[in-house]
N, C-alpha and C positions, 0 to 999 in steps of 0.2 A: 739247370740245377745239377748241380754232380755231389754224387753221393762221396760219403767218407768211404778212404779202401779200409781192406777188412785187415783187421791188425790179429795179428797170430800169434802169442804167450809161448816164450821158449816151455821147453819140456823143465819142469821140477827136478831138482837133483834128486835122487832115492835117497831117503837117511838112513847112515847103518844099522848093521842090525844091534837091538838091545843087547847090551852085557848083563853078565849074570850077576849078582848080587856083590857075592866076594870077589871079584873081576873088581865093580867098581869099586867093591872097600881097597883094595890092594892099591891100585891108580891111583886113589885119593890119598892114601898116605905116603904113596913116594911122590906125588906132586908135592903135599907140606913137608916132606922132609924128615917125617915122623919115624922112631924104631918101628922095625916090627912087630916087634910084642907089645907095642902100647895099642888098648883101643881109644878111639879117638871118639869114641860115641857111639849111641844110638843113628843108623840111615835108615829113614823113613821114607816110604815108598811112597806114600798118601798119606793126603792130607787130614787129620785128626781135629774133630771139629766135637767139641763139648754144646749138645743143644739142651740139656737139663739145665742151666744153669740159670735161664730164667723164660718165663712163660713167654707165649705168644702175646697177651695183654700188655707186658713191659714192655716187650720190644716195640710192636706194632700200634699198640694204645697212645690215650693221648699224654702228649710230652710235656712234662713240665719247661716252661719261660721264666727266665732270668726278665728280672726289670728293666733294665739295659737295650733289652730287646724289644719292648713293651713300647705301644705308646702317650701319651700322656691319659693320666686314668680321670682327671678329673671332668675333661673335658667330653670322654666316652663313661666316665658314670650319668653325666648329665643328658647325653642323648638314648642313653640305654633306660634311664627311669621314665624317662618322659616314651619311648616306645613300650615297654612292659605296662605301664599305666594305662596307656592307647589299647593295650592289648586285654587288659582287665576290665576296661568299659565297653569294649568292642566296636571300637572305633580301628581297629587292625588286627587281621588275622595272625590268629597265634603260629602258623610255620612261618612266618616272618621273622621271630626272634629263635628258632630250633638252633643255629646254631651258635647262637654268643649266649646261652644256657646249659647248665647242666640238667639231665634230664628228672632228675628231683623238683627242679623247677620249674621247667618248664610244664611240667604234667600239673602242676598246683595250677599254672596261667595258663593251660589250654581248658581244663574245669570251670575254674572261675570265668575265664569269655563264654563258654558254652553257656553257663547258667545267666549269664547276661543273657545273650544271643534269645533263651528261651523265653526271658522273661522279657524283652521288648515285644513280642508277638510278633505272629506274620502279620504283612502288610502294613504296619506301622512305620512311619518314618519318623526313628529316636533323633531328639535334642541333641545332639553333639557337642558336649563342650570340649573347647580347646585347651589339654592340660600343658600350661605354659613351666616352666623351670624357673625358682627364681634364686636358691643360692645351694654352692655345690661344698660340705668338705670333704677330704680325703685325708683318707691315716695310712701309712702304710709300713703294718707291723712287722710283715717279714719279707723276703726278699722273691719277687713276685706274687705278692698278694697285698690286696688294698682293698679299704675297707669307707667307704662311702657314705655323707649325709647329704639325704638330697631334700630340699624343702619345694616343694612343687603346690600350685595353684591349679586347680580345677572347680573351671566356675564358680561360685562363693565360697567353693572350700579352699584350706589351707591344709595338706596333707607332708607329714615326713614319711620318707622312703632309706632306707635302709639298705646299703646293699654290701656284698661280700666278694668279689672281684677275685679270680686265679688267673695268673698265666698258663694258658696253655695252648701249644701248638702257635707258638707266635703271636697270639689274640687274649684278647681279656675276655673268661666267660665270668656269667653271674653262677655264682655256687650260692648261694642266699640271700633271700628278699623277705623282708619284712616291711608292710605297710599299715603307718600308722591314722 
């Protein structure tokens, strides 16, 4: 087995030394060509960087989604009612939906499972029914956001769902639920 020989990086050139200020203005305007007595500007040493001009929330926060980018709402309104519904009889834990809600909502459907959760008791094994979907519409009145009719079945009931759909950050969250 032979090893690689040892490779050896020429020495770096030394860069000259900094020019003084008016060194470089002077340089600069007989390389343009420019009179002497005209100034040619403001030279800025460093770089000037305005950080007031909007919050850490805008910039870092969540991003508004063009439609475009979205993908079809109607087809994820119908699996997002049929999970928050899940989530409201407690048939699915509510950090399962944390992030396709806003947190408005999700605090109303982590409450409501709990109170489910309390009222099946320990050691009981609850009925399950399976809330099936059975027709979806969608409206979509401005440009990344959509506004959702979902008619869902659970067990002998017939429930409307209601939802309010934003883009953001690439994903459709629920910004409001209303269950009828």
């Amino acid at each position: 087995m032979s090893r690689p020989g040892l490779h050896v990086a020429p020495t770096p050139r030394p860069l000259p030394p900094a020019l003084p200020l008016g060194e470089a203005v002077r340089r600069g305007r007989a390389a343009a060509g420019a009179p002497a007595g005209r100034v040619l500007g403001y030279v800025q040493d460093a770089l000037a960087v305005d950080f007031s001009c909007a919050s850490d929330e805008q910039v870092f926060g969540p991003q508004r989604t063009a439609r475009g980018d979205l993908p079809d709402p109607a087809a994820w309104a119908a699996r997002m009612a049929q999970a928050l519904l899940e989530v409201m009889t407690g048939a699915r834990p509510a950090p399962q939906v944390l992030r396709w809600t806003t947190p408005e909502v999700y605090a109303v459907l982590a409450r409501r499972g709990a109170r489910v959760a309390r009222r099946a008791g320990v050691g009981r094994a609850p009925g399950r029914q399976r809330v099936l979907v059975r027709r979806v519409r969608v409206c979509e009145p401005a440009d990344g956001v959509a506004e959702a009719a979902v008619v869902v079945e659970h067990g002998r009931r017939v429930r409307a769902v209601a939802l309010r759909l934003v883009g953001q950050d690439g994903k459709w969250r629920v910004s409001a639920l209303q269950v009828g």
